[in-house]
C-alpha atoms as one frame of an Amber mdcrd trajectory, in Angstrom:
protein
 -22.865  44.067  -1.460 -20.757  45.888  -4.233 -21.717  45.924  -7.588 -19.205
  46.745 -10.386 -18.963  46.137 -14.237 -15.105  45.231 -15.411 -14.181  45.351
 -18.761 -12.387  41.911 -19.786 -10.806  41.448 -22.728  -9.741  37.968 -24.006
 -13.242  36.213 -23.875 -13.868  34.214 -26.933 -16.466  31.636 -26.128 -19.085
  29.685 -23.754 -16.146  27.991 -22.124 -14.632  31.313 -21.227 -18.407  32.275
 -19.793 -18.275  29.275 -17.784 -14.517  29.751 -16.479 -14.805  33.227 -15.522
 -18.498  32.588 -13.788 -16.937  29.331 -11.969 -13.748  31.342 -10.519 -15.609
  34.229  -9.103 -18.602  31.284  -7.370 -15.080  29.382  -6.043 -14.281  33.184
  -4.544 -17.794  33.401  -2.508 -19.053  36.516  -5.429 -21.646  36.443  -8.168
 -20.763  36.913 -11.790 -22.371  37.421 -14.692 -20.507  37.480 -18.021 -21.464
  39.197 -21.502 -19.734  37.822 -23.972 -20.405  39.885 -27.156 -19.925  43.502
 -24.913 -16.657  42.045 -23.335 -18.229  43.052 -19.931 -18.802  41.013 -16.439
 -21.184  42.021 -13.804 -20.172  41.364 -10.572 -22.098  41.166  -7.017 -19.399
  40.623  -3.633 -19.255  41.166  -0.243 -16.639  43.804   0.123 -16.242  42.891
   3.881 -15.097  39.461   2.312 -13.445  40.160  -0.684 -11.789  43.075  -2.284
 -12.050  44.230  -5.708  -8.049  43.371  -6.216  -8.877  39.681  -5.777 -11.641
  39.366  -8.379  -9.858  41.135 -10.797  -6.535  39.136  -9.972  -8.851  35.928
 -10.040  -9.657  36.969 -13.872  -6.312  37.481 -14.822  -5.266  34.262 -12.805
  -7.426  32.435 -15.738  -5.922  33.893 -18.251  -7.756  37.286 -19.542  -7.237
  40.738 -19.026  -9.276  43.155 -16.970  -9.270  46.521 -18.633
């Protein structure tokens, strides 16, 4: 399992908690967003998944990984 911390920038509200946690469960990783540092933890299996594809699947929802 890889663990990273991606700065996101965009995140406003519960809703955008929910959206970014719900994308990276759909994607098979673990998330966990802090709202008020602008930060997401995030557990994967890199065999699985590559860190490209969770940061695309941020982006895809409409904020920006920085």
């Amino acid at each position: 399992m890889a663990n990273i911390t991606l700065n996101v920038e965009g995140m406003s509200c519960n809703k955008c908690v929910a959206r970014i946690e719900n994308t990276l469960k759909e994607l098979g990783a673990e998330g966990k967003v802090h709202l008020a540092d602008k930060k997401v933890d995030v557990s994967y299996n890199e065999s699985n998944l590559t860190l490209d594809a969770v940061k695309e699947a941020i982006e895809d929802q409409g904020y920006d990984v920085v």
